[in-house]
C-alpha positions as CSV (number, residue, x, y, z in Angstrom):
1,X,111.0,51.6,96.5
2,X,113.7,53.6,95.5
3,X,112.5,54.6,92.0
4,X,108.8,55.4,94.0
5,X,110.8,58.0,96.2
6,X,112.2,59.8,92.9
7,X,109.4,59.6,91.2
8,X,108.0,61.5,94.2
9,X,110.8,63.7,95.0
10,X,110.1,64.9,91.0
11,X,106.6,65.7,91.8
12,X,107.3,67.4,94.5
13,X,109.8,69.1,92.6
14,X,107.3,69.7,90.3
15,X,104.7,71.3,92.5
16,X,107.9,73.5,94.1
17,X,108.6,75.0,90.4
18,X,104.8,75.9,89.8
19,X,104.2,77.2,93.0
20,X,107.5,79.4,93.0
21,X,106.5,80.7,88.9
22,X,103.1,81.2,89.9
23,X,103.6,83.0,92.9
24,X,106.6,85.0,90.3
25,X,103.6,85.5,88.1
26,X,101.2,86.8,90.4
27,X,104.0,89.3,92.4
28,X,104.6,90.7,88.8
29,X,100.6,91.3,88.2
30,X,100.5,93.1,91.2
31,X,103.5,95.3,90.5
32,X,102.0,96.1,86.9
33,X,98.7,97.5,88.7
34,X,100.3,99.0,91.1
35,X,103.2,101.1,88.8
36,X,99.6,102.2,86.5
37,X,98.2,103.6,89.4
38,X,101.2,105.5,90.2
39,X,102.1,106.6,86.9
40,X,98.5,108.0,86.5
41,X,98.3,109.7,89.8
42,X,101.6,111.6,88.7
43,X,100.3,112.6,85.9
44,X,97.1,114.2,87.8
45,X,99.4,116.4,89.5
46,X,99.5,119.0,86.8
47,X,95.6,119.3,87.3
48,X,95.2,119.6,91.1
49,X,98.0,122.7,91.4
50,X,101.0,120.5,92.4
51,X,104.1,120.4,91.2
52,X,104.8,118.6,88.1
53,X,106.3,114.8,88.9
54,X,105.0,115.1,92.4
55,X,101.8,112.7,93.6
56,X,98.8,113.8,95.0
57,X,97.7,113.9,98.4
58,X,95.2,115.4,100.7
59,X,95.1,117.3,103.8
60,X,91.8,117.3,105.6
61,X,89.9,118.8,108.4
62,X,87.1,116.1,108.8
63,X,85.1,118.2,111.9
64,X,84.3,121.0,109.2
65,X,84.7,118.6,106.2
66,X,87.7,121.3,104.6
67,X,89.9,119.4,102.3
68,X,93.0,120.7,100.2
69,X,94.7,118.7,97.5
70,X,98.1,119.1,99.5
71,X,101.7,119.7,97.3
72,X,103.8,117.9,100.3
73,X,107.0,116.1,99.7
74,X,106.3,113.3,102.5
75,X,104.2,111.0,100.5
76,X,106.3,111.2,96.9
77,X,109.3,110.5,98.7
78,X,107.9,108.2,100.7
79,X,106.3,106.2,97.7
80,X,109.7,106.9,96.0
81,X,111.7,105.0,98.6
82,X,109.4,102.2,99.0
83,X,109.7,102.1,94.4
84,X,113.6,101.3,95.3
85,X,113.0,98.6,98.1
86,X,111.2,96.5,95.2
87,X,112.9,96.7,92.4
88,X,114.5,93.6,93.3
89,X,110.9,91.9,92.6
90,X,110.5,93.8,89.5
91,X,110.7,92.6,85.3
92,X,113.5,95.0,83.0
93,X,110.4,96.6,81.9
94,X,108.7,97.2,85.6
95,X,112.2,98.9,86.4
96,X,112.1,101.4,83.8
97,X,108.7,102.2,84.5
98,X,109.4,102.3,88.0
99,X,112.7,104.9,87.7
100,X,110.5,107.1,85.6
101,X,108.2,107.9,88.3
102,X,110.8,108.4,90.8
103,X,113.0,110.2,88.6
104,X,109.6,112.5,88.4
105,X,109.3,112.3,92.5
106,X,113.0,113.3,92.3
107,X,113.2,116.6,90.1
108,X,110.5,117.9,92.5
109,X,113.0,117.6,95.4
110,X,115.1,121.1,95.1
111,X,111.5,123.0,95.9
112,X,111.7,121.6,99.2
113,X,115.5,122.3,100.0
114,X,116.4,123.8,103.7
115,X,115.7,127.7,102.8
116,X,119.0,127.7,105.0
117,X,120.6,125.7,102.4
118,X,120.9,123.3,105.1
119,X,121.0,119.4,104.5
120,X,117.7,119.3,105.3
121,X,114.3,119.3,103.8
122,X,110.9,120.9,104.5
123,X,107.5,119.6,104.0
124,X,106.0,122.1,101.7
125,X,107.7,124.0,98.8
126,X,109.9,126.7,100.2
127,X,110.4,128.6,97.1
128,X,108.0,130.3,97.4
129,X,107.8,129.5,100.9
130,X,103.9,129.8,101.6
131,X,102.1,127.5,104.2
132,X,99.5,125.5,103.8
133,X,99.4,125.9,100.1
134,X,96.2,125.8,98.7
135,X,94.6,126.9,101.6
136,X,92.1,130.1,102.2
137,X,93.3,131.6,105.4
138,X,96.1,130.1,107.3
139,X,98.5,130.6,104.6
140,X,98.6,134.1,105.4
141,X,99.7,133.6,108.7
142,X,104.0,133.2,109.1
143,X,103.0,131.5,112.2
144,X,102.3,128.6,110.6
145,X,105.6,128.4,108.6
146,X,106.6,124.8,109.0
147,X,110.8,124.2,109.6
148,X,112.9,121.4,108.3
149,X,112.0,118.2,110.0
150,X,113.9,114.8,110.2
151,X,110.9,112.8,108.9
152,X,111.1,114.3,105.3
153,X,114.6,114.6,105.4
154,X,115.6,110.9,105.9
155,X,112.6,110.1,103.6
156,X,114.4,112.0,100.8
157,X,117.6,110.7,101.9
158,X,116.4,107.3,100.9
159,X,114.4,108.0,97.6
160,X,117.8,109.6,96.7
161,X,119.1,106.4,97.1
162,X,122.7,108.5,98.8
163,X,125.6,107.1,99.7
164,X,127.2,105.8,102.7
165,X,129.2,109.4,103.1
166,X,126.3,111.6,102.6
167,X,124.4,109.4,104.8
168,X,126.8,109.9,107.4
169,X,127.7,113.9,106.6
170,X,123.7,114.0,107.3
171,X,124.2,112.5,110.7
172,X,126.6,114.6,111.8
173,X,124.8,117.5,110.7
174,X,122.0,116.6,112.7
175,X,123.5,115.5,115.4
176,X,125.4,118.9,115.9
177,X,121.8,120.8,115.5
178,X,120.0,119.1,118.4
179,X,123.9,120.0,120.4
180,X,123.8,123.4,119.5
181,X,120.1,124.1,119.8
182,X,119.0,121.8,122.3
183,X,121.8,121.5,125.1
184,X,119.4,120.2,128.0
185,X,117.5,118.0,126.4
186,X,118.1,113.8,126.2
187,X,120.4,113.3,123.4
188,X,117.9,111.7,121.1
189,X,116.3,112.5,118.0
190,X,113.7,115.3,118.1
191,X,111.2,115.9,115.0
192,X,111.6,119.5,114.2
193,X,115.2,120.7,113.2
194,X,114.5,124.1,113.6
195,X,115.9,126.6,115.7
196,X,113.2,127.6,117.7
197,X,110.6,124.8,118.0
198,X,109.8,123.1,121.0
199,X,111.2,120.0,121.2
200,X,108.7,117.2,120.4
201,X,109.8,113.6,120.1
202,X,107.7,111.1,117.7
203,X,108.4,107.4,117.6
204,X,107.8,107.4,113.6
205,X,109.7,110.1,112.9
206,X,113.0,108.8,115.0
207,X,112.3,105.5,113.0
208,X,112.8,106.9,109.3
209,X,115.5,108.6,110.3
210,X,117.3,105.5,112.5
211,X,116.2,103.2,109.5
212,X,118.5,105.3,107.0
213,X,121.3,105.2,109.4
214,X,120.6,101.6,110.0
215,X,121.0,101.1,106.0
216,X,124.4,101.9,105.6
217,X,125.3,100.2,109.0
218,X,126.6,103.8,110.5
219,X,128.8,103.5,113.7
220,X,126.4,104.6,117.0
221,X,126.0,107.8,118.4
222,X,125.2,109.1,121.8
223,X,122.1,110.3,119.8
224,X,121.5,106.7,118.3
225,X,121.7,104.6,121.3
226,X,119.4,107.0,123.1
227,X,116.8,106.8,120.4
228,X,117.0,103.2,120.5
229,X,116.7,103.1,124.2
230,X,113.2,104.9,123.9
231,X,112.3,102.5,120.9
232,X,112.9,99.8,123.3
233,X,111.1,101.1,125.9
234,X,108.1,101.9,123.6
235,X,107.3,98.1,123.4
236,X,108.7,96.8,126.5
237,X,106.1,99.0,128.0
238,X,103.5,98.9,125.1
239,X,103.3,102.4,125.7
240,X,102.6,102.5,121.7
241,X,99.6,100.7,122.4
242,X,98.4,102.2,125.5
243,X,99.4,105.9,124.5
244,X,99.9,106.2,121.0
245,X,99.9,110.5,121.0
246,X,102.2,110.4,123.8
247,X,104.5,108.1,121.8
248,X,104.3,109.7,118.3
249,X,102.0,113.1,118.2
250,X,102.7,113.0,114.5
251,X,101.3,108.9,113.8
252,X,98.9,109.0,116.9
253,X,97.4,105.4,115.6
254,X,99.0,102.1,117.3
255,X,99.0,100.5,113.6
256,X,100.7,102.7,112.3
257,X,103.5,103.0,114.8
258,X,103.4,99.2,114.9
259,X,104.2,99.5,111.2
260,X,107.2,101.9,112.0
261,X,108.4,99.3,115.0
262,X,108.6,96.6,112.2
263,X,110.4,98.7,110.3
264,X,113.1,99.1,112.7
265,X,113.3,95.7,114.3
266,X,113.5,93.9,111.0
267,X,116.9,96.0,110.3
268,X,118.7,94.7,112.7
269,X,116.8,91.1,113.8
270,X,119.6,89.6,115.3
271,X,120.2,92.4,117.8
272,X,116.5,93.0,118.3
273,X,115.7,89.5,119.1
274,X,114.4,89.4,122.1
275,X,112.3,92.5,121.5
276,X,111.1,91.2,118.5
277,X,109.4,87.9,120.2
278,X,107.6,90.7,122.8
279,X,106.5,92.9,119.7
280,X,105.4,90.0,117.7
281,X,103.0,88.5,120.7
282,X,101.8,91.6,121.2
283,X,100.8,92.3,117.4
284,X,99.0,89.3,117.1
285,X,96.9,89.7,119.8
286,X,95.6,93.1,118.4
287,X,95.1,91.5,114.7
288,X,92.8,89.2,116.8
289,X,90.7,91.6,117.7
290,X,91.4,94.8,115.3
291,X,87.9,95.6,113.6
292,X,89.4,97.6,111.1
293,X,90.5,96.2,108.1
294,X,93.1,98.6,107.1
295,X,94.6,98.5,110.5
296,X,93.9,94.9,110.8
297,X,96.6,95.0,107.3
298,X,98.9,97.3,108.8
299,X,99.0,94.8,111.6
300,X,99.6,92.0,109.4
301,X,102.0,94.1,107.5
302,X,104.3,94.6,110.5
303,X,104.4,90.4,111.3
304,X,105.2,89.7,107.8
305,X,108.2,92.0,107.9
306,X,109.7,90.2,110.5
307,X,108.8,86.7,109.0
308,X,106.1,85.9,110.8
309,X,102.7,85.0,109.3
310,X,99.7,86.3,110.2
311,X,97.0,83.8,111.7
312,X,94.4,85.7,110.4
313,X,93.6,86.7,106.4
314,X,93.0,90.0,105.2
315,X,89.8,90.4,103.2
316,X,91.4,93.0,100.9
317,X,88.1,93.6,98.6
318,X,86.7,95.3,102.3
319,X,89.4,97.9,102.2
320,X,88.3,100.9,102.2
321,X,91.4,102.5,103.1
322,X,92.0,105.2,100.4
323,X,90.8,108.0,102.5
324,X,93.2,106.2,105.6
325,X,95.3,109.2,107.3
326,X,98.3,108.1,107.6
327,X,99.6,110.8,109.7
328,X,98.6,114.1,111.5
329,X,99.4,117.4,112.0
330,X,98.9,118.5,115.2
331,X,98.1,121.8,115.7
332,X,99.0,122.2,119.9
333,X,102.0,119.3,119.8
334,X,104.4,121.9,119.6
335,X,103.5,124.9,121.1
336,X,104.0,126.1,125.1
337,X,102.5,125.9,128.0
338,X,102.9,122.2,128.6
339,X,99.0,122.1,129.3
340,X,98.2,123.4,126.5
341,X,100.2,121.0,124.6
342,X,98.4,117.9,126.2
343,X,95.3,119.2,124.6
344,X,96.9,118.2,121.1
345,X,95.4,114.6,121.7
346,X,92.2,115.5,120.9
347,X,91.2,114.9,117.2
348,X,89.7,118.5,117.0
349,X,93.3,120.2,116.6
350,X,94.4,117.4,114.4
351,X,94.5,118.3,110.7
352,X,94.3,114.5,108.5
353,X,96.9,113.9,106.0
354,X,95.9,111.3,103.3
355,X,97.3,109.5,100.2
356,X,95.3,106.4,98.3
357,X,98.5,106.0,96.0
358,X,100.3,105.4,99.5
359,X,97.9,103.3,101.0
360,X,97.5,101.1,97.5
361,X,101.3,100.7,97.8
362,X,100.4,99.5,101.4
363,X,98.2,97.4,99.9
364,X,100.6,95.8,97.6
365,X,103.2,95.6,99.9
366,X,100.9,93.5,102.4
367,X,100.1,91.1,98.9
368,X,104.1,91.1,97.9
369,X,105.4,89.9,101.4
370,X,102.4,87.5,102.1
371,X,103.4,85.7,98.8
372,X,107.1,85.7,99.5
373,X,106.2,84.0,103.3
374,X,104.4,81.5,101.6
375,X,107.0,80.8,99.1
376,X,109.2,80.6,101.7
377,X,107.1,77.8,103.8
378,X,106.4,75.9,100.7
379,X,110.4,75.8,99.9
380,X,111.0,74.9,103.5
């Protein structure tokens, strides 16, 4: 009896190493693809009139079909950030790989430096500061002159990799900006950071920002708790769901705010636990019934980051996601009379902003954390 429990305790053991090196050897394939696709993106920039290291993206007007290979810093560092939350998963050889893209991402960083030589950073180049580059008649316009924003700022924070102080002389800085220029407002995060915009509020934005405060465990603020508070009250109320422009004008899609939620509840899952179980029922129900199949992943995505496993598969050979936008620039979200502003909503003041290296990294990062949930179950 007892040598027939060993002997099956050594199977099982068996089956346990297999399934772990497998599952090792399959997160690795996965890596190698997605690092190639990268690397050769990168290299494409030189061709489409970006600058060198950076990777490409589009911006898009889909009513009158006008598209613009777009020379943004959002994606890269966005791409860049997500390279240094995997390296844990990687080989020695994946890493180098890895750093020499983002070392590429990196270089391209001082073109989109605060022309106030702020702390912040811009969306497009701002030497020479010209808006929407590549473009045949609004970037003669001033007008349209974009200002530092939080979004790109804490998304370069993070590919940067920056220390707890920097971090935290960041905050600070910030935190004194919406003071100084916005004294009557809630004390809470705000996306533009310059000095005359209106100011608009997007769930997304607030999250990248909170996230990289989050990392290096920074004391609260008044501007923190209050950003938090409307987080909260994003899902308590599904407002996210129900009013997804209202939420985020930037990210008007509920899966991709979903994916921004999970983001900032998984930081801090002991705290966030009761908001968590709400967010989570509320998820699944929409993955049910989500006919989509890159929102249906973006869904899924957000469940595995908080550990749980989605009840339905992804068929990822359906994707056809490169062309996804992941976010939008609204044209009226920021400009006065109120009423006018409300008329943002509407997809025909939206201009699409697109990346198929970011959304194969989504892709990837859906495959990664569905293997490491099933690891996980078959180690339990």
């Amino acid at each position: 009896m007892v040598n027939d429990q060993n002997n099956g305790n050594k199977i099982k053991t068996a089956i346990l190493l297999k399934d772990v090196f497998w599952s090792r050897m399959e997160a690795e394939k996965h890596i190698d693809n997605w690092l190639n696709v990268l690397a050769k993106e990168q290299q494409q920039a030189r061709y489409l009139g970006l600058p060198l290291g950076c990777v490409p993206s589009v911006r898009s007007y889909p009513i009158l079909k006008i598209s613009r290979n777009d020379p943004n810093v959002f994606f890269p560092a966005l791409i860049a950030s997500k390279l240094q939350e995997w390296k844990h998963l990687m080989s020695s050889s994946q890493t180098e790989r890895a750093d020499k893209i983002v070392a590429g991402i990196v270089d391209t960083f001082p073109l989109y430096k605060s022309r106030r030589g702020r702390m912040h950073y811009n969306f497009w180049p701002t030497n020479p500061d010209i808006p929407f580059p590549n473009g045949k008649v609004l970037h003669r316009f001033d007008f349209f002159r974009l200002p530092d924003d939080i979004d790109d700022t804490a998304l370069v924070y993070s590919a940067l990799s920056s220390d707890k102080p920097t971090v935290l002389s960041l905050q600070q800085d910030i935190d004194e900006h919406f003071l100084r220029h916005y004294p009557k407002q809630p004390r809470m995060y705000a996306a533009w950071l310059g000095d005359k915009m209106p100011w608009v509020v997007d769930a997304c934005a607030m999250i990248n920002l909170l996230s990289l405060f989050q990392h290096h465990k920074l004391l609260p603020t008044a501007f923190t708790g209050t950003s938090e508070a409307y987080l909260k009250d994003i899902i308590l109320t599904k407002s996210y769901i129900k009013t997804p422009y209202e939420v985020a004008p930037y990210y008007p899609d509920s899966a991709v705010i979903a994916y921004h939620l999970a983001k900032w509840l998984s930081g801090d899952r002991e705290k966030l636990e009761h908001l968590i179980a709400v967010f989570v029922s509320d998820i699944e129900a929409l993955l049910a019934t989500e006919w989509n199949d890159f929102k249906a992943m973006l869904y899924a995505i957000s469940l595995l980051k908080l550990g749980v496993r989605p009840l339905r598969e992804i068929e990822l050979y359906r994707l056809e996601g490169d062309s996804y936008p992941w976010f939008y620039g609204s044209m009226l979200s920021a400009v006065k009379p109120s009423w006018l502003q409300k008329m943002g909503r509407f997809r025909l003041f939206h201009i699409a902003h697109s990346c198929p290296p970011w959304n194969h990294t989504l892709w990837v990062e859906y495959t990664l954390l569905k293997k490491m949930i099933e690891k996980r179950n078959i180690i339990s």
